[in-house]
PAGU-849217 format. One record per residue: residue number from 0; residue in three letters; x negated, y negated, z negated of N, C-alpha, C, O in turn. Coordinates in nm, 4 decimals. Atoms other than C-alpha are relative to their C-alpha. Example, Ala and Ser with C-alpha at 12.3 -4.5 7.8 and 13.67 -1.06 7.14 Angstrom:
  marpa  margu       n_u       n_v       n_w      ca_u      ca_v      ca_w       c_u       c_v       c_w       o_u       o_v       o_w
      0    ALA   -0.0890    0.1190    0.0000   -1.2300    0.4500   -0.7800   -0.0900   -0.1200    0.0000   -0.1936   -0.1181   -0.0665
      1    SER    0.0820    0.1190    0.0060   -1.3670    0.1060   -0.7140    0.0770   -0.1090   -0.0730    0.0261   -0.2198   -0.0899
END
This chain:
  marpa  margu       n_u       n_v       n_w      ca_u      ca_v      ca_w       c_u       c_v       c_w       o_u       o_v       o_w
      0    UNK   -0.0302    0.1412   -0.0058   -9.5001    4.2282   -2.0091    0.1475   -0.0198    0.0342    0.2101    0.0379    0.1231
      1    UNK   -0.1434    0.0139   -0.0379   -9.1559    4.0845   -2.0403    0.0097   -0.1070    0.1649   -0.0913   -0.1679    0.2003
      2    UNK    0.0009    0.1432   -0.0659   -9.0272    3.8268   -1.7326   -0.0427   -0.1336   -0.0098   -0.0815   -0.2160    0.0730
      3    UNK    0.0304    0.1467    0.0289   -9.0798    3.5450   -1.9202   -0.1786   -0.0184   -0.0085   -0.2397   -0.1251   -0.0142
      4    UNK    0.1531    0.0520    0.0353   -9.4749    3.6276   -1.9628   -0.0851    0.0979    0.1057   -0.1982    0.1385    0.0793
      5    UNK    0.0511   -0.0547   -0.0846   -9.5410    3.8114   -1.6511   -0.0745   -0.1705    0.0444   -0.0448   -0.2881    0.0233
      6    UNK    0.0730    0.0794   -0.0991   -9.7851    3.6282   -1.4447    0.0789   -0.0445    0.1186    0.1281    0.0433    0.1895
      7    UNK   -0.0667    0.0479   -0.1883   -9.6215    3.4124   -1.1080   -0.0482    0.0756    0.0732   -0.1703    0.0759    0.0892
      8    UNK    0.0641   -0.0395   -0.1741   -9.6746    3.5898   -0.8131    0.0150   -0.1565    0.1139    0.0873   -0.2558    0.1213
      9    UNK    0.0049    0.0832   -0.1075   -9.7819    3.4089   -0.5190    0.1188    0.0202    0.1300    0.1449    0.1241    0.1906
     10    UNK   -0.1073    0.0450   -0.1005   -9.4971    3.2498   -0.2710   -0.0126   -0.1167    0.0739    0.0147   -0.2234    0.0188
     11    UNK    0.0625    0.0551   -0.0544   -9.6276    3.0813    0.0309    0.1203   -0.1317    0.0078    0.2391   -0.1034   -0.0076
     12    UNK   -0.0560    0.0400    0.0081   -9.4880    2.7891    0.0517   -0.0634   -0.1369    0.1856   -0.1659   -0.2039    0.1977
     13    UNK    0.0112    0.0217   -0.1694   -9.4736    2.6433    0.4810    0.0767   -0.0839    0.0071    0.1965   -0.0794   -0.0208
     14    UNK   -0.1055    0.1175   -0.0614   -9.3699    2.3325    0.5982    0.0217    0.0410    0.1878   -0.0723    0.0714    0.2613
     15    UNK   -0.0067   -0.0359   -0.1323   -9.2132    2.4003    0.9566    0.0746   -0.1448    0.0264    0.1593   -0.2098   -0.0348
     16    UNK   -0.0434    0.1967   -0.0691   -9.1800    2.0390    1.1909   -0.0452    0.0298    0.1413   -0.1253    0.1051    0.1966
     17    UNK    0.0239    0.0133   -0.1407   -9.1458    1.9457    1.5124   -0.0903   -0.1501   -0.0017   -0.0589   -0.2129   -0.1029
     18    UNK    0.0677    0.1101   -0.0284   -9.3889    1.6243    1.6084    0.0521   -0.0673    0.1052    0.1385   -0.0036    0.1655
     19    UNK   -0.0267    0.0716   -0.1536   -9.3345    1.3771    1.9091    0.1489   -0.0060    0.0129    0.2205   -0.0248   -0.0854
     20    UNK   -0.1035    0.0393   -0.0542   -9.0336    1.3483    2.1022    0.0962    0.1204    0.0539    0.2008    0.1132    0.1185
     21    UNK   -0.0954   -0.1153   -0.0550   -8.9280    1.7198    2.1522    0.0864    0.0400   -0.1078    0.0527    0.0591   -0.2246
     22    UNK   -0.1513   -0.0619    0.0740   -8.5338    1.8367    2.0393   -0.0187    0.1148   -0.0081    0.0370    0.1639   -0.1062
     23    UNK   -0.0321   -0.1212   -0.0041   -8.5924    2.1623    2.1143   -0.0267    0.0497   -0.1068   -0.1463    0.0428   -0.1351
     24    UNK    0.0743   -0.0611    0.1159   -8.5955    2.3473    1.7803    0.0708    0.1679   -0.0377    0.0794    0.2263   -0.1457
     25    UNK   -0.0580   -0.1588    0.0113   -8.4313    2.7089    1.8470   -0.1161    0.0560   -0.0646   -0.1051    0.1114   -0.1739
     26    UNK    0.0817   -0.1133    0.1042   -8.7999    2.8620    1.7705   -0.0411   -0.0454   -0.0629   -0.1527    0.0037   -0.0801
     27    UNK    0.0475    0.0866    0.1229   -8.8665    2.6295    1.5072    0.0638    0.0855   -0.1181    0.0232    0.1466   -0.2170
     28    UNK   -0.0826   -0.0814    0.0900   -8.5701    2.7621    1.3761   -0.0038    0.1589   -0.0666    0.0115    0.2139   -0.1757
     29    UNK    0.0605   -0.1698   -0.0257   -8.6635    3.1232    1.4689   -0.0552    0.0698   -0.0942   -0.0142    0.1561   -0.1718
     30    UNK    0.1779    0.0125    0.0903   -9.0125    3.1212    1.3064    0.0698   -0.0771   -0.1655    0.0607    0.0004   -0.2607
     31    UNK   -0.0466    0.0066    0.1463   -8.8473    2.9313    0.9701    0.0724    0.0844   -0.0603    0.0501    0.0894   -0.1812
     32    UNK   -0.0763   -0.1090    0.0767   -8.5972    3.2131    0.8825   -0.0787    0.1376   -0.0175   -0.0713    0.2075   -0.1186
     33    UNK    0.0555   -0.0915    0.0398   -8.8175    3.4749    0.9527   -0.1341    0.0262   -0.1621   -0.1547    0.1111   -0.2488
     34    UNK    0.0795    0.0484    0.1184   -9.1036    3.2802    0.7272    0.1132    0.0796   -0.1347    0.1174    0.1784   -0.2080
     35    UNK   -0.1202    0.0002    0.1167   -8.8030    3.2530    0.5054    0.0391    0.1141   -0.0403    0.0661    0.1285   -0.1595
     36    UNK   -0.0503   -0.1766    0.0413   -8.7009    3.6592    0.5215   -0.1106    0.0936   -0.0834   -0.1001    0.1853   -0.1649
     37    UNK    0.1354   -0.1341    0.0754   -9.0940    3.7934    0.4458   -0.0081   -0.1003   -0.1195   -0.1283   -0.1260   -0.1275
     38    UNK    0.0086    0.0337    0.1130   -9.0478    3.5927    0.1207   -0.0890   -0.1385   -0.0030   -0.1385   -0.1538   -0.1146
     39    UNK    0.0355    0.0839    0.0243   -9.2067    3.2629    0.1881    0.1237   -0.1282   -0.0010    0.2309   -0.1265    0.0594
     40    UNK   -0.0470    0.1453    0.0460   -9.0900    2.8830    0.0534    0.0071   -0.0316    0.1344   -0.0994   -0.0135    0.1935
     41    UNK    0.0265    0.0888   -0.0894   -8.9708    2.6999    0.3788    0.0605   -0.1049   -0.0181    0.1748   -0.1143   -0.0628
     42    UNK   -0.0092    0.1356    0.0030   -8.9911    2.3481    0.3995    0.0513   -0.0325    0.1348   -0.0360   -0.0226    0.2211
     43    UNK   -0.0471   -0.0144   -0.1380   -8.7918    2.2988    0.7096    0.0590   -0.2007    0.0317    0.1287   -0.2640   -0.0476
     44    UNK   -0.0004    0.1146   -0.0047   -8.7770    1.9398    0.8534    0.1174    0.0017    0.1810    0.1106    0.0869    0.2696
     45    UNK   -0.0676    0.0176   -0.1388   -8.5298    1.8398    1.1705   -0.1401   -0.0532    0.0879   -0.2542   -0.0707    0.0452
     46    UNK    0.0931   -0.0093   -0.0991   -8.7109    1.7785    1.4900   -0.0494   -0.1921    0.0209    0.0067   -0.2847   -0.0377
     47    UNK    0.0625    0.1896   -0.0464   -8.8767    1.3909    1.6029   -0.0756   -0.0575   -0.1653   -0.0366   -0.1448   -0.2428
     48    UNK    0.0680    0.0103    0.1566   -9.1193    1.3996    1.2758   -0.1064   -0.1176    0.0562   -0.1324   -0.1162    0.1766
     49    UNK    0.0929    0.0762   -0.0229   -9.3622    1.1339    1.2940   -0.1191    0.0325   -0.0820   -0.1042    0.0606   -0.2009
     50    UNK    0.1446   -0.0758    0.0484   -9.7232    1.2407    1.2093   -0.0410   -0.0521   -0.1716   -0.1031    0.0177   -0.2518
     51    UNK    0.0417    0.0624    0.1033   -9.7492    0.9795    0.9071    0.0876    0.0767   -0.1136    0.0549    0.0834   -0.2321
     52    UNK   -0.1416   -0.0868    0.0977   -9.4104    1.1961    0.7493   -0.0750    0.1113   -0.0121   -0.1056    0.1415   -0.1275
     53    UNK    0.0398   -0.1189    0.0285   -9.5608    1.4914    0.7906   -0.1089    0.0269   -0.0756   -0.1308    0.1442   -0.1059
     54    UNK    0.1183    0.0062    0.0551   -9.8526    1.4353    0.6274    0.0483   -0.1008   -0.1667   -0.0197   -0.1271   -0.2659
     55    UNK   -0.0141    0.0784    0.1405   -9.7058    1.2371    0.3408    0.0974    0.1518   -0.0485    0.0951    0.2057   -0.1591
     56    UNK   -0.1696   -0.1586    0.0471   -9.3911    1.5727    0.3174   -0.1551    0.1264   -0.0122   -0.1117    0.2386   -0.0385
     57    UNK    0.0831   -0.1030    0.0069   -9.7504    1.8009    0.3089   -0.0377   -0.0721   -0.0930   -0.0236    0.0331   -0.1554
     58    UNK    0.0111    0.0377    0.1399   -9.8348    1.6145   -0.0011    0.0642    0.0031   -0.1189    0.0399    0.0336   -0.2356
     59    UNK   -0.1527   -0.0376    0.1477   -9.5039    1.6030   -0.1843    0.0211    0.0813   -0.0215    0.0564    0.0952   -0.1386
     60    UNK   -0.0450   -0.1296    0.0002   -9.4390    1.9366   -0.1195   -0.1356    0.1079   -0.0332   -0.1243    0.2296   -0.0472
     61    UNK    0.0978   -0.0912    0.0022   -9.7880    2.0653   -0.1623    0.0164    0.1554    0.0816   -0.0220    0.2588    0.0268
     62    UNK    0.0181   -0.0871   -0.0786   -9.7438    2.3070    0.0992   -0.1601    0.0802    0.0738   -0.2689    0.0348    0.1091
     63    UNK    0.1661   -0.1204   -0.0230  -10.0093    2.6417    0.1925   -0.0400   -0.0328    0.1448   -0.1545   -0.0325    0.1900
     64    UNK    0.0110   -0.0062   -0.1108   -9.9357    2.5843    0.5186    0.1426   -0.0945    0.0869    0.2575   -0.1265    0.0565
     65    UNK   -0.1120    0.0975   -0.0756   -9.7907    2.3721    0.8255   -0.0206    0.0513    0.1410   -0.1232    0.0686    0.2067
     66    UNK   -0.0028   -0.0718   -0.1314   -9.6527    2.5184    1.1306    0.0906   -0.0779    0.0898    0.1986   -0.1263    0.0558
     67    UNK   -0.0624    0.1180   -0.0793   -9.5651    2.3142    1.4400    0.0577    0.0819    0.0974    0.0179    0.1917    0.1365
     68    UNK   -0.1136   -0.0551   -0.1477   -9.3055    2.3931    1.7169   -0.0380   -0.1074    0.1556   -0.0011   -0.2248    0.1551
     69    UNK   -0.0361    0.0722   -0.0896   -9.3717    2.2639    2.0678    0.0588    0.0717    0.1052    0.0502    0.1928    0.1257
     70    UNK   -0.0738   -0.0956   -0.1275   -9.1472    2.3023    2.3998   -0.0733   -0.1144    0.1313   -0.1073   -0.0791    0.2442
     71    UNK    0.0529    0.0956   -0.0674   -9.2799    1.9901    2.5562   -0.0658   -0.1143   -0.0250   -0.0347   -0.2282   -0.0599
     72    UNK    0.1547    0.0502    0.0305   -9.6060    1.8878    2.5288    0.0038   -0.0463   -0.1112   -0.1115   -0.0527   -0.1539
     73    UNK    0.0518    0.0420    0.1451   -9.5668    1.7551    2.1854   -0.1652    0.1111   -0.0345   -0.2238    0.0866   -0.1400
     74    UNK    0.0946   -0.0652    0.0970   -9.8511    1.9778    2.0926   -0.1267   -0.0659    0.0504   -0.2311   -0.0118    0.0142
     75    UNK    0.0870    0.0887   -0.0646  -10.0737    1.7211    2.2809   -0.0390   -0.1094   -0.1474   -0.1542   -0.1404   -0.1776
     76    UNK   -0.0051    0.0806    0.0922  -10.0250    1.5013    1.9907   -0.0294    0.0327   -0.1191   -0.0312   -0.0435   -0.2158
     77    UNK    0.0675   -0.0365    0.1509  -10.1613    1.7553    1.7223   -0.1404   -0.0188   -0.0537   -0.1772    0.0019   -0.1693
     78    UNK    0.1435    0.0326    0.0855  -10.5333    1.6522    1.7074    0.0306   -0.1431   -0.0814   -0.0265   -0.1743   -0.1860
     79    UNK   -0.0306    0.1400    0.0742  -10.3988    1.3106    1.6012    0.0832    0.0350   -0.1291    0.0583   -0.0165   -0.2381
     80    UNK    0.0174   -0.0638    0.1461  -10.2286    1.5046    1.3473   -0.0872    0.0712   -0.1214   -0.0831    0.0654   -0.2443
     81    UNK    0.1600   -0.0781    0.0497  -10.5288    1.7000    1.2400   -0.0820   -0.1253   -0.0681   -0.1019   -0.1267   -0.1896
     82    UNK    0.0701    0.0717    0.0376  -10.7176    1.4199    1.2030    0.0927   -0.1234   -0.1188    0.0306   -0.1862   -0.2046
     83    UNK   -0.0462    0.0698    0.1048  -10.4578    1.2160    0.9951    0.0160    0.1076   -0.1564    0.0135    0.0685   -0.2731
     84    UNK   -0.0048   -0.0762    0.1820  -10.4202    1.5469    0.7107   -0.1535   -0.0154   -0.0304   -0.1772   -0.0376   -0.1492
     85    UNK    0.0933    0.0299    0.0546  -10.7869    1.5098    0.7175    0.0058   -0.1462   -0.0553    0.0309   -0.1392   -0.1756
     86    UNK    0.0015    0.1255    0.0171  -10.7950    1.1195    0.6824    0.1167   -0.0623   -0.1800    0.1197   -0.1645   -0.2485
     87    UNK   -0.0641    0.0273    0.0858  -10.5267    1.1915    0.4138   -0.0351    0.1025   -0.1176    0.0384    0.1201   -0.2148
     88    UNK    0.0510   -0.1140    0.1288  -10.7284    1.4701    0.1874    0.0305    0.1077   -0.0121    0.0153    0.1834   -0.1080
     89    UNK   -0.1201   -0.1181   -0.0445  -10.4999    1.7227    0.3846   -0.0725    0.0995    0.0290   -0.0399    0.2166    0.0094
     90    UNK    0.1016   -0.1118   -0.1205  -10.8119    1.8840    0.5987    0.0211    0.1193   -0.0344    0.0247    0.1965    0.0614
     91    UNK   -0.0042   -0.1141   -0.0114  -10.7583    2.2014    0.3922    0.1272    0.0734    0.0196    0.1315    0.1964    0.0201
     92    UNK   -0.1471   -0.0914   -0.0245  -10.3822    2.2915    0.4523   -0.0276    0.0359    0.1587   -0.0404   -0.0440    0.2515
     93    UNK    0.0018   -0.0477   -0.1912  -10.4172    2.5251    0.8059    0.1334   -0.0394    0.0779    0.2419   -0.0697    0.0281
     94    UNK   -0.1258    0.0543   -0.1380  -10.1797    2.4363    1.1057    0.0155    0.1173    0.0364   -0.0510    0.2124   -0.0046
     95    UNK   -0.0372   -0.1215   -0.1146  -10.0427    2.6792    1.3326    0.0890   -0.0693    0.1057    0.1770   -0.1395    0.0560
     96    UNK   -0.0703    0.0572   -0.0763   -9.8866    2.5564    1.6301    0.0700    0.1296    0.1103   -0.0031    0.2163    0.1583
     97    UNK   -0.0273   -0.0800   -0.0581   -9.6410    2.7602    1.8261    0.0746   -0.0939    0.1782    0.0765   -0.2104    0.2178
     98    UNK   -0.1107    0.0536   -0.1015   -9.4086    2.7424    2.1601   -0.0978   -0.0077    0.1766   -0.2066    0.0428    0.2045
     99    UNK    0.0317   -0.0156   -0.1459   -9.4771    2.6967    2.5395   -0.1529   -0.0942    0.0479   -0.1686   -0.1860    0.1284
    100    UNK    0.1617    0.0673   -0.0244   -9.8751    2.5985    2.5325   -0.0713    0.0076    0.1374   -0.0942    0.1274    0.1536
    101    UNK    0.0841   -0.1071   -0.0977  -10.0745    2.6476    2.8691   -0.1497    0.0571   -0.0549   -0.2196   -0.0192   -0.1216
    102    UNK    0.1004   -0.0510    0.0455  -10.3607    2.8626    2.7925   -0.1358   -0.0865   -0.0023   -0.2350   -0.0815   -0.0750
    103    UNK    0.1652    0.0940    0.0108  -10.6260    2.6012    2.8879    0.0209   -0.1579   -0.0375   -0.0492   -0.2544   -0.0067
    104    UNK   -0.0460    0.1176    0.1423  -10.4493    2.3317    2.6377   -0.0563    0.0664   -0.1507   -0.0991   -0.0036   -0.2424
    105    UNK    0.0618   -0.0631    0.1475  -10.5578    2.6038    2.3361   -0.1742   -0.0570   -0.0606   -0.2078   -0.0748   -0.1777
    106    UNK    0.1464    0.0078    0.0507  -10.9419    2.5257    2.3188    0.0143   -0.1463   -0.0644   -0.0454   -0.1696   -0.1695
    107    UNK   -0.0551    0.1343    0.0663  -10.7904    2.1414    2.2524    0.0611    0.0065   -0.1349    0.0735   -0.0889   -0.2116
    108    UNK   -0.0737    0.0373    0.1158  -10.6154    2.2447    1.9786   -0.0995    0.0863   -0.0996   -0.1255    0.0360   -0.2089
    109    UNK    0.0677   -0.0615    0.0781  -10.8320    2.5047    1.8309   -0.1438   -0.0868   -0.0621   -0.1688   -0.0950   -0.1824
    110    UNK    0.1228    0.0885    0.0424  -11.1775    2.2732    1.8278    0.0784   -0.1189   -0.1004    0.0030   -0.1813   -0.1751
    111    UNK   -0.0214    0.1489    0.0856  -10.9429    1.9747    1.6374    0.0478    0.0936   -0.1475    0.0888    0.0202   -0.2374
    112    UNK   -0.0001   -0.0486    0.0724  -10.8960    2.2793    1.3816    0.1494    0.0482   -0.0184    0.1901    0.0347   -0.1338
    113    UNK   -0.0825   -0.0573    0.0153  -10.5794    2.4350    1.4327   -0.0437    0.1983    0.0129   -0.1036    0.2664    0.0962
    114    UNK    0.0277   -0.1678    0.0526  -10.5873    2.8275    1.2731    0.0990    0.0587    0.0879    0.0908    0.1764    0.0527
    115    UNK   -0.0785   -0.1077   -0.0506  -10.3324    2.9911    1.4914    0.0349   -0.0486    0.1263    0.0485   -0.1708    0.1307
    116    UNK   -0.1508    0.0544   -0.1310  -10.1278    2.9513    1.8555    0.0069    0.0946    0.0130   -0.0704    0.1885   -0.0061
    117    UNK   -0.0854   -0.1212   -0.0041   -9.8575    3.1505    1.9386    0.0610   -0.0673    0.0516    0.1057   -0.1765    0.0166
    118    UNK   -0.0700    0.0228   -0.0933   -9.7080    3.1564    2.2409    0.1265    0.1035    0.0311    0.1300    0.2122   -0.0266
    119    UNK   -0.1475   -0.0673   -0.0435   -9.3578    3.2985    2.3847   -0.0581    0.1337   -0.0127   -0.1683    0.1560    0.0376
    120    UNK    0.0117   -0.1501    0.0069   -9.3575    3.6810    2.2969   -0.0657   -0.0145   -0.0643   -0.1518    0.0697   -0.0389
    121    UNK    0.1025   -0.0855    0.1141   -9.5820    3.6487    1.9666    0.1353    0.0841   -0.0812    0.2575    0.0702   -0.0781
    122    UNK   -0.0972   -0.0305    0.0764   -9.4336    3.8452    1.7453    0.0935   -0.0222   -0.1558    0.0778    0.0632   -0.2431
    123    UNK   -0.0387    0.0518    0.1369   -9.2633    3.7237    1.4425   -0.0944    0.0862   -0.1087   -0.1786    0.0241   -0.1736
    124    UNK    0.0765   -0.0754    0.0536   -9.4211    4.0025    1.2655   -0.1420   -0.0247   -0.0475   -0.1939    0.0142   -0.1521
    125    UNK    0.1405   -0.0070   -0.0007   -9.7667    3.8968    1.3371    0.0435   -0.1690   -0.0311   -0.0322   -0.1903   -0.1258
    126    UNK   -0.0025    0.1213    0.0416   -9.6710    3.5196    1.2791    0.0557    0.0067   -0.1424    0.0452   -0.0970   -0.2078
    127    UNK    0.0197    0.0349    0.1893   -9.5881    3.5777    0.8998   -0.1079    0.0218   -0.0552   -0.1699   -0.0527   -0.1311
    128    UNK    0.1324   -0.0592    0.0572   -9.8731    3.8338    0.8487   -0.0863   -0.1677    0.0096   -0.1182   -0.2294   -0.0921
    129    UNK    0.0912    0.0987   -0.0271  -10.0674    3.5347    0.9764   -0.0095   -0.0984   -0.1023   -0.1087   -0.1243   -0.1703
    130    UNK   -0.0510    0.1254    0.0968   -9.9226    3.2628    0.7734   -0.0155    0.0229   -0.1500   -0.0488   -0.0673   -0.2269
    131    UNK    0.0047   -0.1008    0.1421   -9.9187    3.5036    0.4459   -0.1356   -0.0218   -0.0207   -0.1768   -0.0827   -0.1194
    132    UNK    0.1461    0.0296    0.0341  -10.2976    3.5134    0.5075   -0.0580   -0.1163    0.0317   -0.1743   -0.1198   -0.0085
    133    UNK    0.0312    0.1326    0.0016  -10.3496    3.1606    0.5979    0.0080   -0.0756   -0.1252   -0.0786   -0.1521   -0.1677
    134    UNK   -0.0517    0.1085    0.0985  -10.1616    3.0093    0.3113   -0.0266    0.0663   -0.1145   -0.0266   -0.0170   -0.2051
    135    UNK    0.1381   -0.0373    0.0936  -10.3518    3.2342    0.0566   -0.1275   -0.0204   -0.0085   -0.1794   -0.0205   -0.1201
    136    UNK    0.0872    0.0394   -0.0332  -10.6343    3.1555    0.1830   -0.0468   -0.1879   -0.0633   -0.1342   -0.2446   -0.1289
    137    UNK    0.0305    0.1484    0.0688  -10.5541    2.7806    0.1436    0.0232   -0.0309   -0.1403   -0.0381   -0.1234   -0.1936
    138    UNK   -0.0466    0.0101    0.1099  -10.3894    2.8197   -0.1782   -0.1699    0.0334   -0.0953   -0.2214   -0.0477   -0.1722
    139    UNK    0.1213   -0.0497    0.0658  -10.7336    3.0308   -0.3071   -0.0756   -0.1427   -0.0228   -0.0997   -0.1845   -0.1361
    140    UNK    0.1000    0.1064    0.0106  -10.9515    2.6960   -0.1961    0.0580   -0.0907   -0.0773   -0.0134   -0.1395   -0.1649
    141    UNK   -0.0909    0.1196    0.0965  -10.7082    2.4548   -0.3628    0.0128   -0.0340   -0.0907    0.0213   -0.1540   -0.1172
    142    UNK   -0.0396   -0.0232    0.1237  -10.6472    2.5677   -0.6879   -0.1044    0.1442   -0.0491   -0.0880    0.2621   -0.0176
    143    UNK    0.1026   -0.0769    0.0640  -10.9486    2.7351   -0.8765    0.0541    0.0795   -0.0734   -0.0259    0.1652   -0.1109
    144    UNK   -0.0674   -0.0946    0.1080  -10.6829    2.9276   -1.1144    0.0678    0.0802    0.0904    0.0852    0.1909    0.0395
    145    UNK   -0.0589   -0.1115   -0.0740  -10.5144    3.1127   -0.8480   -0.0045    0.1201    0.0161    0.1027    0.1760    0.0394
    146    UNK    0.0824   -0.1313   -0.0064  -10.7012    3.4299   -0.8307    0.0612    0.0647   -0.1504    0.1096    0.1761   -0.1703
    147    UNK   -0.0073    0.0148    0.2022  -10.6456    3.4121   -1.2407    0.2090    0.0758   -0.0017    0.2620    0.1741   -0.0536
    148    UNK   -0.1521   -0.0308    0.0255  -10.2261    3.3856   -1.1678    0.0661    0.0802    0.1486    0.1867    0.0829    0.1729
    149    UNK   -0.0821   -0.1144   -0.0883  -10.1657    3.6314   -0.8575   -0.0189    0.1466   -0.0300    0.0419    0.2313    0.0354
END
């Protein structure tokens, strides 16, 4: 097969946002270049996103996956995100939420259906693997031809 009639390979394609009212976006930043190095699409948004943006920018962009940054407490404010990608036909793109969580804030975020947390010292490593198999995963349910063009 020449280039022009090879089959696409699959290239995840990750929206990374901050929610709420937190600036801090060093590991926003962090976590998007590395996305960005193991070969995935990042959709990289500045920080003070409002939940209704993010969920309309996970439509335009048809993104596999959406990964949130918090440093302060924004991540309080992700079941109300959760429940607006559902409310918006979103329910199957996975979340991942990273950054300074306390451990007995996780069961809050995991029951409103967030697939991942990752706290200070995950390893980048294990947060692409993750994301790689998340956003195949969602891509598989999404698009019935996928299987067909990877």
């Amino acid at each position: 097969m020449t280039p022009e009639t090879s089959p696409p390979t699959f290239r995840p394609k990750v929206l990374v946002t901050k929610i709420g009212f937190d600036g801090h976006d060093r590991g926003s930043r962090v976590v998007a270049a590395a996305l960005r190095d193991s070969g995935c699409e990042v959709v990289y948004t500045p920080p003070w996103q409002e939940i209704a943006h993010v969920v309309k920018l996970t439509a335009e962009e048809d993104v596999d996956l959406i990964g949130i940054s918090s440093l302060a407490t924004d991540h309080l404010i992700v079941p109300k995100l959760m429940a607006a990608l559902r409310s918006g036909g979103l329910g199957d793109v996975p979340v991942i939420v990273g950054g300074i969580i306390p451990d007995a804030e996780v069961p809050a975020l995991t029951s409103c259906g967030v697939a991942r947390v990752y706290h200070p010292g995950s390893s980048l490593e294990d947060i692409c693997k993750d994301a790689w198999e998340l956003a195949r995963a969602s891509r598989r349910q999404r698009d019935p031809f996928f299987e067909q063009e990877s």
